[in-house]
Each structure stands twice: as C-alpha cells, then as structure tokens.
mmCIF file of the N, C-alpha and C atoms, coordinates in Angstrom:
data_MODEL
# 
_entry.id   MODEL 
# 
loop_
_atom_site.group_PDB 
_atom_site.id 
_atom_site.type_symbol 
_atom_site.label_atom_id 
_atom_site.label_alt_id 
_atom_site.label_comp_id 
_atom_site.label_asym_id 
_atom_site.label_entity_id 
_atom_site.label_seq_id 
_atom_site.pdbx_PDB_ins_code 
_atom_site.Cartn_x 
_atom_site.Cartn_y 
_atom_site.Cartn_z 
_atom_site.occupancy 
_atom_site.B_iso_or_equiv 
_atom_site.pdbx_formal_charge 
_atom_site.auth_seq_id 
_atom_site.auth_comp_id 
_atom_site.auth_asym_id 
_atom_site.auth_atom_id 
_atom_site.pdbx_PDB_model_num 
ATOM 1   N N  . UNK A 1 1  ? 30.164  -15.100 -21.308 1.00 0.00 ? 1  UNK A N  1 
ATOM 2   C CA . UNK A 1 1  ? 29.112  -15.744 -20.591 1.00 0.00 ? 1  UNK A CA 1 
ATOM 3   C C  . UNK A 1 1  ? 27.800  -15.014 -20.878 1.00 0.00 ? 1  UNK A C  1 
ATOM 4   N N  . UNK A 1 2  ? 26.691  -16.130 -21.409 1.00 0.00 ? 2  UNK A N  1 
ATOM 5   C CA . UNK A 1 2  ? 25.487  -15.232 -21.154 1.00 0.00 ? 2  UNK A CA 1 
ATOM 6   C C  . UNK A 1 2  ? 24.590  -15.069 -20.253 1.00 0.00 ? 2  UNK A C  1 
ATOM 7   N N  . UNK A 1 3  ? 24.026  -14.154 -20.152 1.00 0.00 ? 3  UNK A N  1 
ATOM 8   C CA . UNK A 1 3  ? 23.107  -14.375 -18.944 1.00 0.00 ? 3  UNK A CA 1 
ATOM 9   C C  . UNK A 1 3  ? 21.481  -14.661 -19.607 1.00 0.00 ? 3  UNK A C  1 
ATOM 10  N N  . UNK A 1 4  ? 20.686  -15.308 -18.272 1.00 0.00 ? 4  UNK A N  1 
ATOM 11  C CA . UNK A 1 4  ? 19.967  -16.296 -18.843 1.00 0.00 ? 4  UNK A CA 1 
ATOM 12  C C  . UNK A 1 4  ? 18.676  -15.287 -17.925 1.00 0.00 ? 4  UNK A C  1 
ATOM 13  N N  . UNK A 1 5  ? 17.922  -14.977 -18.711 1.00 0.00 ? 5  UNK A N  1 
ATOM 14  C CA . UNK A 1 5  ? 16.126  -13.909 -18.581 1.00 0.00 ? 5  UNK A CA 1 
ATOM 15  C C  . UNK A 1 5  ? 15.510  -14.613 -18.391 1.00 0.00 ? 5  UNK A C  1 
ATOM 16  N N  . UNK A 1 6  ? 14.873  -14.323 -17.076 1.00 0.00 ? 6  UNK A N  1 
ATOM 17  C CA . UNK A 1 6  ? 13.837  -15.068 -16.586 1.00 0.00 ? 6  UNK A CA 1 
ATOM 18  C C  . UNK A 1 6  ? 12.556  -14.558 -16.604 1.00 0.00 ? 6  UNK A C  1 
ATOM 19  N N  . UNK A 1 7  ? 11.120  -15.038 -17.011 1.00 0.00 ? 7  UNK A N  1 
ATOM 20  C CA . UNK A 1 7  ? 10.369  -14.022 -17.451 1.00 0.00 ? 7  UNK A CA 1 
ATOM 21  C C  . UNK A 1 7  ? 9.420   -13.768 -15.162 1.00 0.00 ? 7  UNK A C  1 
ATOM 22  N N  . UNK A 1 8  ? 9.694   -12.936 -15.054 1.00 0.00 ? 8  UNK A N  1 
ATOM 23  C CA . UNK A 1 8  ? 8.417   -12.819 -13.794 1.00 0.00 ? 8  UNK A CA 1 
ATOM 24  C C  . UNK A 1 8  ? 7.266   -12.955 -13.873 1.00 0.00 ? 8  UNK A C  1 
ATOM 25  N N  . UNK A 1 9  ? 6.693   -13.886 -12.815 1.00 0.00 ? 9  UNK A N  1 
ATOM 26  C CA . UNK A 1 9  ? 5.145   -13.787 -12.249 1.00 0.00 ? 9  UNK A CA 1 
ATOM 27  C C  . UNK A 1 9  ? 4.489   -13.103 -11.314 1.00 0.00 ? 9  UNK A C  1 
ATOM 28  N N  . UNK A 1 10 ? 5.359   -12.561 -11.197 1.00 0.00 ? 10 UNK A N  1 
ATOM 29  C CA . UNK A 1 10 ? 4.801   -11.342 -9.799  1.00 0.00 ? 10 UNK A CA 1 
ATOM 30  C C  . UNK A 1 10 ? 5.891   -9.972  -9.725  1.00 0.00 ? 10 UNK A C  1 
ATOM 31  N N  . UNK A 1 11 ? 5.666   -8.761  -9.945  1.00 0.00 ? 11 UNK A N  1 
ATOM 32  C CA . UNK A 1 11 ? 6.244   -7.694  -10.199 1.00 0.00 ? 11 UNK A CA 1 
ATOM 33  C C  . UNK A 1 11 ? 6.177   -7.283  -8.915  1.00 0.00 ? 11 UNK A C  1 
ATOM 34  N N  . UNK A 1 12 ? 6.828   -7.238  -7.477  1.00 0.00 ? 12 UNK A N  1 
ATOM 35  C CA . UNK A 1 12 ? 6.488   -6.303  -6.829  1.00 0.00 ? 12 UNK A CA 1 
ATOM 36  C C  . UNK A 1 12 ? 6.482   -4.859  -6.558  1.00 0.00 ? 12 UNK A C  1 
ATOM 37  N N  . UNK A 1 13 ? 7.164   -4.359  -7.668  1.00 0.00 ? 13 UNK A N  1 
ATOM 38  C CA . UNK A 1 13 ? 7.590   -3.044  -7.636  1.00 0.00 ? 13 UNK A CA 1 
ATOM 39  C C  . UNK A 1 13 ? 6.253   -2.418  -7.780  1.00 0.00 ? 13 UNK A C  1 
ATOM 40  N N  . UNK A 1 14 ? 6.076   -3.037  -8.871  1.00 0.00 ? 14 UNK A N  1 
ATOM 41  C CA . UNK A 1 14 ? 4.815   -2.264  -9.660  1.00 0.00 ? 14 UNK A CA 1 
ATOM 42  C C  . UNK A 1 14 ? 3.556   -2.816  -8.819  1.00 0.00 ? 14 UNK A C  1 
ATOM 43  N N  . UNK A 1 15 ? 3.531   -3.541  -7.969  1.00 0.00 ? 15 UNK A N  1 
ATOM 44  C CA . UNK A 1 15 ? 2.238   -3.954  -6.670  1.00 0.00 ? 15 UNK A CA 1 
ATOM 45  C C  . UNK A 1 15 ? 2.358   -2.836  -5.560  1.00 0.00 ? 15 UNK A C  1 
ATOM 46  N N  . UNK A 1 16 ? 3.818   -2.508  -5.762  1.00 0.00 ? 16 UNK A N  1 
ATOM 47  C CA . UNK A 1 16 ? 3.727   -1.390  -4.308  1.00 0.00 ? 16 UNK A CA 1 
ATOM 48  C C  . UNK A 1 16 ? 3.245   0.024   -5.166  1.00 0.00 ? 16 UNK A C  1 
ATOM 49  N N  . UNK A 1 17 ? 3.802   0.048   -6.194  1.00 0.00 ? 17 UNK A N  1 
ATOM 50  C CA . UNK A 1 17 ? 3.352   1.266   -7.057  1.00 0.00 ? 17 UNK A CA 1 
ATOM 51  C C  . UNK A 1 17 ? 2.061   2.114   -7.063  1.00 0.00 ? 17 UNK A C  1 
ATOM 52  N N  . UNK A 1 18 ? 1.346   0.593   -7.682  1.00 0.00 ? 18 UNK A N  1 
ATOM 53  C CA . UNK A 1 18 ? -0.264  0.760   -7.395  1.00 0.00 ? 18 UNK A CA 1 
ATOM 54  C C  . UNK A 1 18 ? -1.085  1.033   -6.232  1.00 0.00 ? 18 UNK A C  1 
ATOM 55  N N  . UNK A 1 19 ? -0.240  0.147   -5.433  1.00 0.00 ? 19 UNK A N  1 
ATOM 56  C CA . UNK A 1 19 ? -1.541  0.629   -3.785  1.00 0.00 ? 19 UNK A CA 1 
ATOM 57  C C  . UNK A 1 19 ? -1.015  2.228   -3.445  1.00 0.00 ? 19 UNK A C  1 
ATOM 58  N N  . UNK A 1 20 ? 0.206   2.396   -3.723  1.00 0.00 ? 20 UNK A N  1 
ATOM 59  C CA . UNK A 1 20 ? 0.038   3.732   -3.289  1.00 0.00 ? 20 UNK A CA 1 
ATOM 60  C C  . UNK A 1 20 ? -0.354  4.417   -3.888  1.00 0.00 ? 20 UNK A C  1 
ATOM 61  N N  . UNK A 1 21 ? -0.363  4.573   -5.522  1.00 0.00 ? 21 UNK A N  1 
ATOM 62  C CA . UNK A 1 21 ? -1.164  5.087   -6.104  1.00 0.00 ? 21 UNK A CA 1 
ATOM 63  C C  . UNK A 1 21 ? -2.661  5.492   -5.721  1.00 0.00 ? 21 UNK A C  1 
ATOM 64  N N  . UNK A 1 22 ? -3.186  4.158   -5.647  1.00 0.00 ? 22 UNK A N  1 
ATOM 65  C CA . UNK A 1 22 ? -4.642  3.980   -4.953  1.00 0.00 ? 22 UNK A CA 1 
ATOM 66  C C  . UNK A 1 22 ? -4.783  5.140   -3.839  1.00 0.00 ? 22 UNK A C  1 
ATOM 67  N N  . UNK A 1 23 ? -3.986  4.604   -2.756  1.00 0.00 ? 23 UNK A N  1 
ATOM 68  C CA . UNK A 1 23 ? -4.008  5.371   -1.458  1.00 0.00 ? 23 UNK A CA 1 
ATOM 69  C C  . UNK A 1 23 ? -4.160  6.766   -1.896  1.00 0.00 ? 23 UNK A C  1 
ATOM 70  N N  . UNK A 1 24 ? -3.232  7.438   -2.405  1.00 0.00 ? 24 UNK A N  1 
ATOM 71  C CA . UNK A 1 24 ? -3.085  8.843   -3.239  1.00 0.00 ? 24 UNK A CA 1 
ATOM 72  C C  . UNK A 1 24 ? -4.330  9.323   -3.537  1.00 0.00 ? 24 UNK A C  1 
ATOM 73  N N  . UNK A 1 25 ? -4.698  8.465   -4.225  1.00 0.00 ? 25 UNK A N  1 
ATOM 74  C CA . UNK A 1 25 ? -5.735  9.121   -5.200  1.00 0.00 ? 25 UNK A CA 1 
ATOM 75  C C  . UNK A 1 25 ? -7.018  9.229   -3.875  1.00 0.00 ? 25 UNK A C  1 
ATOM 76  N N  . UNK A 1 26 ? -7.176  7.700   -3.188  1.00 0.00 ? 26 UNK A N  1 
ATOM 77  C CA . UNK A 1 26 ? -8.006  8.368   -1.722  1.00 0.00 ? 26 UNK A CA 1 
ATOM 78  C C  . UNK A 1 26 ? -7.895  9.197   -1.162  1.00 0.00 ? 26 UNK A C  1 
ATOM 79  N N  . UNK A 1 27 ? -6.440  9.892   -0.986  1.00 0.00 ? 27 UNK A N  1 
ATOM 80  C CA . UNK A 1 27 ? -6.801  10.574  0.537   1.00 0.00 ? 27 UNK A CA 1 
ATOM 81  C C  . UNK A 1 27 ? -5.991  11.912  0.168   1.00 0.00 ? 27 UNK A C  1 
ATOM 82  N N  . UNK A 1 28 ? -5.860  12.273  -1.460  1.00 0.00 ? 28 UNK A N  1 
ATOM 83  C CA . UNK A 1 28 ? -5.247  13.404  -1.672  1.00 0.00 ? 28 UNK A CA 1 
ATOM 84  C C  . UNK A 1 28 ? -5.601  14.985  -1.499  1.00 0.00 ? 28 UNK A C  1 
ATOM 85  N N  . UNK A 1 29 ? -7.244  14.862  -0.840  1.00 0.00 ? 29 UNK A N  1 
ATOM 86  C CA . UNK A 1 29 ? -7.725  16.245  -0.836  1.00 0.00 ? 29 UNK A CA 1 
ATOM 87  C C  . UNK A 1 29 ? -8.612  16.014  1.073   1.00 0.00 ? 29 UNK A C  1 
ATOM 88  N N  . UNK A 1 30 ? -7.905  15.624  1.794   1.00 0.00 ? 30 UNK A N  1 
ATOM 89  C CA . UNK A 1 30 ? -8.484  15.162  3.253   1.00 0.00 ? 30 UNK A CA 1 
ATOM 90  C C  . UNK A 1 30 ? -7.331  15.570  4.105   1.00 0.00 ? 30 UNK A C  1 
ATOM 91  N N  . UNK A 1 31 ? -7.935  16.018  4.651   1.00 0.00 ? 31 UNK A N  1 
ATOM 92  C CA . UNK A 1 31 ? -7.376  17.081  5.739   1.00 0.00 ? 31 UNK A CA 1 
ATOM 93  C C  . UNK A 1 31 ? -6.680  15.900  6.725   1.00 0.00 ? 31 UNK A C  1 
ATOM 94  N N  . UNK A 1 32 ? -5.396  16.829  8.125   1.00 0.00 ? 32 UNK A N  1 
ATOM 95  C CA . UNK A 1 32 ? -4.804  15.761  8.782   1.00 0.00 ? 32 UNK A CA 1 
ATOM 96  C C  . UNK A 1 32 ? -5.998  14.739  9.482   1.00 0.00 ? 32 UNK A C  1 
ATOM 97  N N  . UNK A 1 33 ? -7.198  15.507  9.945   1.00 0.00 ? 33 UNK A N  1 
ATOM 98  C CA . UNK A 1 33 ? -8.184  14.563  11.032  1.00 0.00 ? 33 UNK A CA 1 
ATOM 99  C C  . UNK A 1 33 ? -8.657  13.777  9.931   1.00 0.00 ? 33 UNK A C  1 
ATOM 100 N N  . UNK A 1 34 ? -8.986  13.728  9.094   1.00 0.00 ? 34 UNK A N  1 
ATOM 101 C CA . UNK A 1 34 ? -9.960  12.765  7.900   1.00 0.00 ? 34 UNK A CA 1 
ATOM 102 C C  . UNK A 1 34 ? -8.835  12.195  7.837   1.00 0.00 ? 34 UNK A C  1 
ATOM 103 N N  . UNK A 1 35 ? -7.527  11.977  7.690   1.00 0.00 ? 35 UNK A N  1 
ATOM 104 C CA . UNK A 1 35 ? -6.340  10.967  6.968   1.00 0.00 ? 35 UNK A CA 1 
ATOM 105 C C  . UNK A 1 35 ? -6.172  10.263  8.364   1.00 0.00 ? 35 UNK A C  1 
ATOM 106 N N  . UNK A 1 36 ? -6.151  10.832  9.297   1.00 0.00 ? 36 UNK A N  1 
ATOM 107 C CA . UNK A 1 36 ? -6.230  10.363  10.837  1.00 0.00 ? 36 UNK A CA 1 
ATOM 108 C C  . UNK A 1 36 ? -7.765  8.829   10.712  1.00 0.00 ? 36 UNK A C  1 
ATOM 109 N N  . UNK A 1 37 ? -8.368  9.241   10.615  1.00 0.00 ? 37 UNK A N  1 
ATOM 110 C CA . UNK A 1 37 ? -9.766  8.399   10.667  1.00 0.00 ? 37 UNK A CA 1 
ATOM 111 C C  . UNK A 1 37 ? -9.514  7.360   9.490   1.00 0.00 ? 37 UNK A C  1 
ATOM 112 N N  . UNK A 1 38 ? -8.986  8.135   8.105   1.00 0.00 ? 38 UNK A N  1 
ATOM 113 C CA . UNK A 1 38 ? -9.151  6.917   7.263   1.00 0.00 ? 38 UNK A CA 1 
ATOM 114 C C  . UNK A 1 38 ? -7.912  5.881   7.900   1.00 0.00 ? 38 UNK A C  1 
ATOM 115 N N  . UNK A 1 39 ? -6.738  6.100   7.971   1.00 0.00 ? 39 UNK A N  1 
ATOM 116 C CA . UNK A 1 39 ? -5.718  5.023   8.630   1.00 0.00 ? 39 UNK A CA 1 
ATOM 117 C C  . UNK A 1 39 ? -6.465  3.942   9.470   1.00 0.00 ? 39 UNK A C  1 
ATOM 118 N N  . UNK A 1 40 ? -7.182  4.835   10.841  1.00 0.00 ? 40 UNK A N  1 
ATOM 119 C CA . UNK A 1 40 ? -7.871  4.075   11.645  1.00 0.00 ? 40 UNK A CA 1 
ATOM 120 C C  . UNK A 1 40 ? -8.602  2.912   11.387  1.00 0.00 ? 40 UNK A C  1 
ATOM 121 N N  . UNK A 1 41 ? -10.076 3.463   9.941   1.00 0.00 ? 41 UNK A N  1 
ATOM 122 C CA . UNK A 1 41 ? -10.365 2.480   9.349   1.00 0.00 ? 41 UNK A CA 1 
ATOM 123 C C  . UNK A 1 41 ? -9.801  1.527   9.181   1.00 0.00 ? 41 UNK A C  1 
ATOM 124 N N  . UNK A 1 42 ? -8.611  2.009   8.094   1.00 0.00 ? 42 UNK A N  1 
ATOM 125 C CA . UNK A 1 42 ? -7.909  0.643   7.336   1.00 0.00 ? 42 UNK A CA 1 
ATOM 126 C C  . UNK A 1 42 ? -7.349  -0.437  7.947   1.00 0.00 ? 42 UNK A C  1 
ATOM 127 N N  . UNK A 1 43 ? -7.063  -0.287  9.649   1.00 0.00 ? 43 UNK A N  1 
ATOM 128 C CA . UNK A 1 43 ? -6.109  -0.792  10.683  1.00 0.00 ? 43 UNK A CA 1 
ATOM 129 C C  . UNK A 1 43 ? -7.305  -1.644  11.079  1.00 0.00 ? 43 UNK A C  1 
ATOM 130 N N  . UNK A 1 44 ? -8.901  -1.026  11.720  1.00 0.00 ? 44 UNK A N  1 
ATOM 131 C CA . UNK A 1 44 ? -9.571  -2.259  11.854  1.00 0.00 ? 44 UNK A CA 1 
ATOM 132 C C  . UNK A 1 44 ? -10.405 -2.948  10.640  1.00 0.00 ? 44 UNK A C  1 
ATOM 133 N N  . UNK A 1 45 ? -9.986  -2.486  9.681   1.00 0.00 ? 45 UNK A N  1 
ATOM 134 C CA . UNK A 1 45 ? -10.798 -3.440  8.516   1.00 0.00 ? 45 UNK A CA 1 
ATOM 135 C C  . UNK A 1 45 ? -9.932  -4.516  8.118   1.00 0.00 ? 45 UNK A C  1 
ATOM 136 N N  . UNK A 1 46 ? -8.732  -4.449  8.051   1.00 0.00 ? 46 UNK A N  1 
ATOM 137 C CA . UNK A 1 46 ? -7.153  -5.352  8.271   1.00 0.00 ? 46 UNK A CA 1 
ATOM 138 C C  . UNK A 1 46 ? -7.574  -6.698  9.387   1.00 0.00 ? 46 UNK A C  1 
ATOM 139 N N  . UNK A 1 47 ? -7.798  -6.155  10.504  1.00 0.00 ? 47 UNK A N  1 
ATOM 140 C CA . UNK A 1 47 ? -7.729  -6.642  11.490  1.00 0.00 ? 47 UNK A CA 1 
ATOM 141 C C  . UNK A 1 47 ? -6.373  -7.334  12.204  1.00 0.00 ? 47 UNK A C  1 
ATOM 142 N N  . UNK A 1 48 ? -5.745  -6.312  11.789  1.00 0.00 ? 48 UNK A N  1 
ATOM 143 C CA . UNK A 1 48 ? -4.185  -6.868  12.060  1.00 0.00 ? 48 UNK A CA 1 
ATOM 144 C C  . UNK A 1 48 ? -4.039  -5.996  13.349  1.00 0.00 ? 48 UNK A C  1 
ATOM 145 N N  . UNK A 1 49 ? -3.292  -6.597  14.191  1.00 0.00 ? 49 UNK A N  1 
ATOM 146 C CA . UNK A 1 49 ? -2.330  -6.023  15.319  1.00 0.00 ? 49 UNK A CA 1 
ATOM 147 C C  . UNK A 1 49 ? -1.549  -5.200  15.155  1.00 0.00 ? 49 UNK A C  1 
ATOM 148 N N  . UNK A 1 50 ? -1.089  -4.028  15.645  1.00 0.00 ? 50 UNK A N  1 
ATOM 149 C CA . UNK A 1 50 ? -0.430  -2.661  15.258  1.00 0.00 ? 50 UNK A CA 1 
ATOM 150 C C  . UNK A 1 50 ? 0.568   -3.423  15.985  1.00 0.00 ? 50 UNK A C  1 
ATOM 151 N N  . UNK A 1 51 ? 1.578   -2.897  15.995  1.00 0.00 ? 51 UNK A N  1 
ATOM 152 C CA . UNK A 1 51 ? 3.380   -3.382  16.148  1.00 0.00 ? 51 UNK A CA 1 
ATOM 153 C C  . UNK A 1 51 ? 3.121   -2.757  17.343  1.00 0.00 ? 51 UNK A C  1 
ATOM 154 N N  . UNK A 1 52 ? 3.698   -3.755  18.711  1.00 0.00 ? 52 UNK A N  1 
ATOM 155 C CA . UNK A 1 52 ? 4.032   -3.085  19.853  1.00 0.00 ? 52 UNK A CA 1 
ATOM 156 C C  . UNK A 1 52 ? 2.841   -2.890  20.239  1.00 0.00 ? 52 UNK A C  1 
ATOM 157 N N  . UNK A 1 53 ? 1.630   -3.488  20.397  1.00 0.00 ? 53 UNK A N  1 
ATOM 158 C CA . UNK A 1 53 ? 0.407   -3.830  20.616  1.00 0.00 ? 53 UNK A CA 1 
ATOM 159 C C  . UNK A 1 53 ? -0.181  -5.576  20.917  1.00 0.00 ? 53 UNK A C  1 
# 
C-alpha cells in the first residue's frame, strides 16, 4: 500500500516556533518586573479575557 503526501498550507509547528522565537528575542535580557509589565501589555493589547476572569 502506498501512502498518499499531502502538500500543507499552514505549518503550525513552525507558527508556534516563530512567535516564540519572537517573544525570546523580546524579552531575553528583562528582568522578572519588566517581563511582568511586558505580559501585562500583551494581555491588554489582545484584549482578550484572562481565563477565570
């Protein structure tokens, strides 16, 4: 039996790869209170609801 390759349009591995990458590269020299504040940011620039909120 062969098996039949499907080509992908969306990699998510390599989408999660990158943002953390990203993230990394932001917040790799910021102390706990600066990584504290940037989260904060990112939570109201989102504007998403925190879980259990």
């Amino acid at each position: 039996m062969e098996t039949i390759k499907k080509e992908k349009t969306f990699d998510a591995v390599k989408m999660m790869r990158d943002i953390r990458d990203k993230i990394s590269s932001e917040t790799q020299n910021m102390t706990f209170a600066e990584l504290k504040e940037y989260v904060q940011t990112k939570i109201k620039e989102s504007k998403l609801k925190p879980v259990g909120q």
